[in-house]
N, C-alpha and C positions, 0 to 999 in steps of 0.2 A: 560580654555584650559589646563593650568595645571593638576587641577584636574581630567579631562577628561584622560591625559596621565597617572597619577600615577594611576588611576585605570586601566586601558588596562594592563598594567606594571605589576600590581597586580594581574589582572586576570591570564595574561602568569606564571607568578610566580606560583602561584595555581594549574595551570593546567599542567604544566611539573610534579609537582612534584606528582600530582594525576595520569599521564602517568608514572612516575617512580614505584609509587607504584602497578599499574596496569603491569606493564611487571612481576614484583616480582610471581604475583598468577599463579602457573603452571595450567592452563588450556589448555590443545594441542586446543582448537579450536579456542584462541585468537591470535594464533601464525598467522603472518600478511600473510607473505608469501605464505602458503598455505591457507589459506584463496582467495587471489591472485587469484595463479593460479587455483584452484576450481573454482572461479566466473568468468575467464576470458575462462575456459573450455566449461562453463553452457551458454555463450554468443553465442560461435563461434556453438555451438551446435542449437540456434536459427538464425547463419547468416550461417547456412549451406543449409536451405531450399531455398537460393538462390544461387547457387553454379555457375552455369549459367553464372551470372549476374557478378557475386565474379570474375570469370577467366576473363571475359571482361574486367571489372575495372582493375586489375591485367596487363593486355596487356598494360592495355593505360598506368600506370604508368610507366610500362616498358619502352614504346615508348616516355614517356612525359620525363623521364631522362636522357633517352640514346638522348634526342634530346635537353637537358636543356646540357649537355657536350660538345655535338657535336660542337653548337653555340659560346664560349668562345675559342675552339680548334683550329675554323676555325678563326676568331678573330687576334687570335697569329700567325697564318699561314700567315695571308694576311699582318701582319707587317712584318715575315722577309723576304715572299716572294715579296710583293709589295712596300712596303711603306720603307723597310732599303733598297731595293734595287733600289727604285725608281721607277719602272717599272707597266705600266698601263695593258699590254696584260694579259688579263683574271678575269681583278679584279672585271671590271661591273660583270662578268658572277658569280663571287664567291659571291659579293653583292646581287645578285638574290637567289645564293642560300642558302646566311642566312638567306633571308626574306623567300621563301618558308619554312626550319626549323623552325622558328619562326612561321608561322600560322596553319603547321603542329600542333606543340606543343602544341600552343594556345587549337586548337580545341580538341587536347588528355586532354586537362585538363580538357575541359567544359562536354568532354563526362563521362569522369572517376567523374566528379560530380555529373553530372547528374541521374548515375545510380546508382551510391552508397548513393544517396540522397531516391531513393526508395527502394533501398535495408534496408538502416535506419529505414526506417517507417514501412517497410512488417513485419519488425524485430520487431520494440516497438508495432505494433498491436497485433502482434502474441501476446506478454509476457503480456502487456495489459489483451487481452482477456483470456488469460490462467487464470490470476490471477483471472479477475472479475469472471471465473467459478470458480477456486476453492475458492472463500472467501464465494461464495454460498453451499458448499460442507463441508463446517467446523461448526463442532458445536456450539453450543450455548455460552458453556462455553468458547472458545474463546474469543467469543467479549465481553461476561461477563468482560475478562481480562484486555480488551487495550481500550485504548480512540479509539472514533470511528473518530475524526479529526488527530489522529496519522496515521490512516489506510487509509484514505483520503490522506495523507500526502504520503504515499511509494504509492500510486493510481496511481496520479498527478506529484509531483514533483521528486520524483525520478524516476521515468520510464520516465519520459521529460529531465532530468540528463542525461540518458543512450539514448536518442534519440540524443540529439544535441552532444553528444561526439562519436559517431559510425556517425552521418554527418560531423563531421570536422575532428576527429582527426584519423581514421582508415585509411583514405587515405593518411593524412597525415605522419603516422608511415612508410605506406610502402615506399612510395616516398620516405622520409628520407631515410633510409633505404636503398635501392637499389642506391641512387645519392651516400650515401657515399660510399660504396664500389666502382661504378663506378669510382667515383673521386681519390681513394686511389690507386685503377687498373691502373688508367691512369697519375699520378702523378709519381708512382714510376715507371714507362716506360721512363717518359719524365725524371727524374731526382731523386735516392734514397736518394741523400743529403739532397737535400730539402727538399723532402718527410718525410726524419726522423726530420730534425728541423721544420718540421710544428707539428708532431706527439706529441712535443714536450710539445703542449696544454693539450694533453690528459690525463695525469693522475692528473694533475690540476684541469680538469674539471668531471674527475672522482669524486675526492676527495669532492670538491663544491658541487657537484651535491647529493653525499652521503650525506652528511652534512646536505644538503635543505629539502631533500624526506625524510628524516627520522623523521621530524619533519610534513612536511605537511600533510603526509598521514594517520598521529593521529587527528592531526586539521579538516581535510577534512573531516574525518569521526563523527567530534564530533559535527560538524558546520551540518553536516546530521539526526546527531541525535535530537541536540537541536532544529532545524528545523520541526521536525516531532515533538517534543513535543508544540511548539510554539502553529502550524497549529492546535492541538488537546484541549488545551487551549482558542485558538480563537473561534472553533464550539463549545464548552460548553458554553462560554459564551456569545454567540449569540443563539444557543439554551434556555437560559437561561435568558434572559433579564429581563422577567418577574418577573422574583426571585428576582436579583440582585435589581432592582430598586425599587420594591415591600419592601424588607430589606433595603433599602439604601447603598448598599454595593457598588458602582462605586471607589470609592476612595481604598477599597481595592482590585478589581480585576484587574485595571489599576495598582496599585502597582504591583501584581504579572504578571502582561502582563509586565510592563517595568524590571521588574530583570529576566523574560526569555529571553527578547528581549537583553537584556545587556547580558545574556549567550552567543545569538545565535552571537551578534556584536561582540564581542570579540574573539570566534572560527573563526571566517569568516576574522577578523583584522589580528591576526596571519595566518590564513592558506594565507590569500592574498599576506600578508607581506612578508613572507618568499619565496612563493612562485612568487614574483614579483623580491627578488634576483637574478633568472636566466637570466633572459633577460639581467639583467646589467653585470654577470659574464661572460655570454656569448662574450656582445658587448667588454669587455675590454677583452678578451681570442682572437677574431677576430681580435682587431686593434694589438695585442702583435704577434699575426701571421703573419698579410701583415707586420710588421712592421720588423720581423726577415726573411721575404720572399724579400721583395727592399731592406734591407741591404746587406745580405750576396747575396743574388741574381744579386745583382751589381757589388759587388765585384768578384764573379764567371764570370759575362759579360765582366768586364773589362779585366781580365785574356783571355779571349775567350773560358772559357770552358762550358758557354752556352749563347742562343742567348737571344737578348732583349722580340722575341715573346714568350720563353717559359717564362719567368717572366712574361709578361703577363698573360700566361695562369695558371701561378702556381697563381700567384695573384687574380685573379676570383676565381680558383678553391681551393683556401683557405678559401676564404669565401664560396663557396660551400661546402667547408668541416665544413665548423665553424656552416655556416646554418642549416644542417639537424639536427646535433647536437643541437644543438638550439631549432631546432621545437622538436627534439624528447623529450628533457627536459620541453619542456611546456608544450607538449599532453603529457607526462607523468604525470603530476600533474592534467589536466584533465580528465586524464584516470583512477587516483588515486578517483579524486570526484564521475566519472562514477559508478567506481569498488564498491563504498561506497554505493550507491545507487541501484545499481543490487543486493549486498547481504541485503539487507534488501526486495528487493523484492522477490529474491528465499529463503530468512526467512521464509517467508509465505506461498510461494508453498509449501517450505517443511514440512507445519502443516500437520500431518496425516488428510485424508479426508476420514471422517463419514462416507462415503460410502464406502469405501475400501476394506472392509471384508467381504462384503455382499453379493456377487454372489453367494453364497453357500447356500443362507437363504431362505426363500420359500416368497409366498404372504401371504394375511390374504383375506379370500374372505366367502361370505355368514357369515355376521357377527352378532350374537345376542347380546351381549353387556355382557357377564357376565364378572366381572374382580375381582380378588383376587390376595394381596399383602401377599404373603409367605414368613415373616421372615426378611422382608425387610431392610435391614442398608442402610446409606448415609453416606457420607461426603464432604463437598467443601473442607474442609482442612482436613487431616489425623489427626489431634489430636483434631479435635472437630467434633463430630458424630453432624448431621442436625437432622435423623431420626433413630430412633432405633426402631430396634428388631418390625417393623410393621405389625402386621396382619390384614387383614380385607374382607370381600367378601360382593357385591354387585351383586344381580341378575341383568337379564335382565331387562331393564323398571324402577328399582328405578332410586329413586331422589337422590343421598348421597352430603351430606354437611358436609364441615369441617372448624370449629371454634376453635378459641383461640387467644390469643396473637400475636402480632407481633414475629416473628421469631420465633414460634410455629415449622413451619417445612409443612402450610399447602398448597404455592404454590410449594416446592421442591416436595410434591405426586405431583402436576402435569406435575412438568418437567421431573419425575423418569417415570410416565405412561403414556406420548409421546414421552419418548426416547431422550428429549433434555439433559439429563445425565443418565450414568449406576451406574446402584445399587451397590455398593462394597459387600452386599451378600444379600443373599436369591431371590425369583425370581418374576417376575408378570406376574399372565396370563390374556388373555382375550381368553375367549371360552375355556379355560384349555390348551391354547397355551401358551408358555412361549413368553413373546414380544423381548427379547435376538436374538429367532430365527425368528423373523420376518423382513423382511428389513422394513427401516426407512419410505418411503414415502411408502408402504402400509399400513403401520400401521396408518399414520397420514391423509391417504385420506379416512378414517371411523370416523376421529373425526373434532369437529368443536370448534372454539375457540371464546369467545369475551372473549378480557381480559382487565385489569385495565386501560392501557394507549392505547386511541383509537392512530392509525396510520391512515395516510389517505395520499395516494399518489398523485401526482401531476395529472391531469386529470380532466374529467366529473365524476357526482354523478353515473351513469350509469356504467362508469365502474370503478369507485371504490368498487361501491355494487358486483359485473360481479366476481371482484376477489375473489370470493368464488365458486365460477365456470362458467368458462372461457366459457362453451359451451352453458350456459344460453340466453335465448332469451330476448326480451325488456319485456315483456306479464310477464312473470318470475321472472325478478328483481321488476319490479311493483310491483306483488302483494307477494314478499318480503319484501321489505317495508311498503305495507301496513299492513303487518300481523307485524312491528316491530314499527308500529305506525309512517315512519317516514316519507310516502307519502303526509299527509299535509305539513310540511313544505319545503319540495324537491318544491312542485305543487305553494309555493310563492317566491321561488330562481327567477332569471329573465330569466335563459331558463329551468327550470323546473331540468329534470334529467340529462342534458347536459349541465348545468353550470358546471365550469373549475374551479375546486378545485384548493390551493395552497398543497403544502406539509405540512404545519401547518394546513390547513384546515379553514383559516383564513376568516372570512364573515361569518362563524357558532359559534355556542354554540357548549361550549364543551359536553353538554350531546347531542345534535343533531349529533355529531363527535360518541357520543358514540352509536348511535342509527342506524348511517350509520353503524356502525361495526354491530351490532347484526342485523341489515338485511343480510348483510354477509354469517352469522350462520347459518338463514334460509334457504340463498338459497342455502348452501352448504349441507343441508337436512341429516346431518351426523347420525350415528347409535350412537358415543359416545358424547353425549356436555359437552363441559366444561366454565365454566362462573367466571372467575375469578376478584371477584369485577365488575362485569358485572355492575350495578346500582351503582356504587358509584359515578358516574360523573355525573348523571340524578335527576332533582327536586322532589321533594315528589309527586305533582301531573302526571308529567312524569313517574315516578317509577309505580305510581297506573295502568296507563295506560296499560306499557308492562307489567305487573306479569301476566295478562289474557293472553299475547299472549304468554309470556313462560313459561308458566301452558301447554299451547296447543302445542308448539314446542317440550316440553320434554315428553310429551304422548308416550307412544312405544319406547323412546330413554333412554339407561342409561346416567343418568347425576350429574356432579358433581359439584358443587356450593361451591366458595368459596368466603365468605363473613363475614365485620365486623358488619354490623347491622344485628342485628337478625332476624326483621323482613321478610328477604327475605328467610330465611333458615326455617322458622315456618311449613310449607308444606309439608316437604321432607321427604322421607318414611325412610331416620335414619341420623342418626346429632353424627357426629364424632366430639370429642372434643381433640382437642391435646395441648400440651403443652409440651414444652422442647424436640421436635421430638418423645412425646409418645404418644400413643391414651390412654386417662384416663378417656374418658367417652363417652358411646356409648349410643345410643336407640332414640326413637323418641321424638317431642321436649316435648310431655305431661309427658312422662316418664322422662324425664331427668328433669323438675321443678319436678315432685313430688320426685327426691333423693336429692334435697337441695342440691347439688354438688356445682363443680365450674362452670356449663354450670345455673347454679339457677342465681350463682353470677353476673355472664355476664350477665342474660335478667335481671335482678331487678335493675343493672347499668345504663343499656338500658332505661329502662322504667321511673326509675327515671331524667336522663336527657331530655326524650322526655315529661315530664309533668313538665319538669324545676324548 
């Protein structure tokens, strides 16, 4: 236990003095405040779609405090009118109508819940679905960036953060809100004395309150962050089992799960901590109140320069006053966790979306396939070029393959000529259209893909194959697969082509996963293919099978084949060789062994490990 505390102890120690250093780096966009009020602008701009509903809610709160006052007012009434005076004439009738007040009330609250409870949801659906379209609308190289369980993580748990805090504490702020001024309106009516030694809390509870929030809303926000790295952590390495236990690694990815998990315990210890101080500063600010309200309040009574009902009522309405106060310091800390979570989801809206620019770009239609890389540069990072200075043309109908080395540069040509990254210079055409000027989904609804790591979505084999085109028939996707070899085994699944895939695609071989994908290819009948490691995940005998079928797939189509056994690239009407993002050796594969190059060295590599 000890131990447990001088670490938390440790951790806070740490982390102040990394928020100390962090306030030092002038960046305007870390500044809290505006940050704030932007993300709580960006809110009200999704709870305006309900505006309706918002002025309804709005009434009842109205109705619900102007009737939570009424009750305590009437209260003190009935003691100096009834009870100090002894007198029974009207009192049942007053008793009647505090209870009527009281169900009134009742019912303004369940209603102003009730609707603000849909208005809640209408709100985190909209932002929900906002995001789930654009995270579909962002390029490639995004998710290249981020863990895809961090992304999961502002999906889920932060836009569920900003549901339950717009269900509890929106109505909450107003209410607050509205009772205290009522109460301060009707306090200094009844008595300004009073009224300023109750007030008397208030810079007290200012000062506390600063004190608290200055500290939780770094925590809040770190305890959100660490949270999303957790959740991003935990899908790798459930993704990944197979690795992990394959290496024997359990012992250290448990190591690295329990010192996130100790990150995320210790932001969440403090933000709790701190933020669990209110409630107590509150209660002791409350009892410091009634307790300077029945003093000097007595002492006033004794004098007769006020009655015993208005002590009464200032006594409730002290604590009416300490209450809202009270609530508005708790949903402000929850409004602080909300706020933390909203801006990481409009983080994301706010990624430019790929498509953005595009209204102005034409289609690509009647498509022959010729494509040429003019001059082409890349780079993932600014100071390491991927691909240089590439030239190269491919008629209609070839086969082009490109080999080399691991990090050679030779899947970057194919994310550079489908548009999943832009060239930093020079240009690629296809049909001697520049693809710059093409929008993104016309360009890519003329090409078809199997690539390295098969994907396979949750569903039947039917329409996992379908997702290559949606408007395909059952006749269609058949003899897709059978032209991809993979109709026999689909025909011993236990409902054929309607068996109910998982998302790992779990009950297949991985090369049958890769052979659902390349039925895909076919039935999306594209003008350009592209096969990237296409056969790397399929057996030797497997491989023999499809080369016949995509020998006849790529008939009439330009296609590009990128592959590390050589054998699958032996065919192809020119064999690009790159290395270090150059092309350094070009022609066909008989031509490229008779210049003893380095495309010699690869196949004699080849050849020699295949005859072991």
């Amino acid at each position: 236990m000890l131990n447990e505390l001088k670490r938390l102890f440790q951790y806070k120690r740490n982390s102040l003095l990394n928020m100390e250093k962090e306030e030092e780096v002038p960046i305007k966009k870390r500044t809290k405040s505006k940050n704030y009020k932007q993300t709580l602008n960006r809110i009200w701009q999704y709870l305006a779609f309900n505006k309706g509903l918002l002025f309804l809610v709005l009434f009842m709160v109205l109705l619900s405090s102007f009737l939570g006052l009424l009750g305590p007012f009437l209260v003190g009434m009935a003691i100096d009118e009834y009870i100090v005076k002894k007198s029974s004439e009207g009192f049942i009738l007053l008793l009647l109508g505090l209870a009527g007040i009281y169900v009134v009330y009742s019912l303004s609250v369940w209603f102003q819940n009730y609707w603000m409870i849909g208005i809640a949801q209408n709100t985190v659906y909209e932002m929900r679905t906002k995001l789930f379209q654009h995270l579909h609308k962002l390029p490639i190289s995004f998710f290249d960036k981020r863990q895809h369980g961090e992304l999961m993580s502002r999906m889920t748990n932060d836009i569920e953060n900003v549901s339950s805090t717009l269900n509890s504490s929106v109505i909450q702020i107003f209410s607050s809100l509205v009772t205290l001024i009522g109460t301060i309106s009707v306090m200094l009516w009844l008595s300004p004395l009073l009224t300023l030694l109750t007030l008397i809390i208030v810079p007290l509870m200012f000062y506390g309150m600063k004190w608290i929030t200055k500290r939780t809303g770094k925590l809040f926000k770190e305890q959100q962050k660490n949270l999303g790295e957790l959740n991003g952590f935990i899908e790798e390495t459930i993704s990944g089992q197979r690795i992990i236990k394959t290496f024997s690694q359990e012992k250290k990815v448990i190591a690295e799960f329990t010192e996130k998990a100790e990150r995320l315990k210790g932001a969440g210890y403090w933000a709790q901590t701190y933020s669990g101080f209110i409630p107590k500063l509150m209660n002791f600010l409350n009892n410091f109140s009634f307790t300077i309200i029945a003093g000097i309040g007595g002492i006033l009574a004794l004098k007769g320069m006020i009655s015993i009902g208005v002590i009464v009522i200032f006594a409730e309405y002290s604590r009416s006053f300490t209450r809202p106060l009270n609530d508005l310091a708790n949903q402000f800390n929850t409004l602080l966790s909300a706020i933390a979570g909203a801006e990481r989801v409009f983080e994301i809206l706010d990624e430019e979306d790929e498509f953005l620019h595009e209204t102005d770009l034409r289609e690509l239609d009647d498509v022959r396939g010729e494509v040429e890389f003019q001059d082409v540069t890349f780079s993932y990072e600014e100071e390491n070029q991927t691909v240089k200075n590439i030239n190269l043309h491919v008629s209609p109908g070839e086969t082009a393959a490109f080999v080399g080395p691991t990090g050679a540069g030779k899947t970057t040509m194919i994310n550079l000529l489908s548009r999943f990254y832009e060239v930093d210079s020079g240009c690629i055409l296809i049909d001697g259209q520049d693809i710059s000027d093409i929008r993104r989904e016309s360009l890519r609804q003329h090409m078809g893909f199997v690539l390295q790591d098969s994907f396979l979505f949750q569903g039947t084999v039917i329409e996992n194959i379908r997702y290559g085109r949606l408007s395909a028939t059952e006749e269609e996707v058949i003899t897709a697969a059978k032209l991809a070899n993979a109709h026999s085994f689909i025909m011993k699944l236990p409902h054929h082509y309607h068996t109910v895939l998982n998302q790992d695609g779990s009950g297949i071989s991985q090369g049958q996963k890769q052979l659902l994908s390349i039925a895909r290819a076919f039935l999306a009948n594209p003008t350009i293919l592209i096969l990237d490691e296409a056969t790397s995940s399929i057996d030797t005998v497997t491989e023999l099978k499809i080369q016949a079928a995509l020998k006849e797939l790529m008939k009439g189509r330009t296609s590009f084949v990128i592959a590390h056994r050589l054998n699958t690239v032996q065919n192809a009407d020119r064999i690009f060789v790159l290395d270090n993002g150059r092309i350094i050796e070009e022609g066909t594969h008989d031509f490229l062994l008779m210049q003893e190059g380095v495309y010699y060295q690869l196949h004699s590599k080849a050849v020699a490990l295949t005859n072991g």
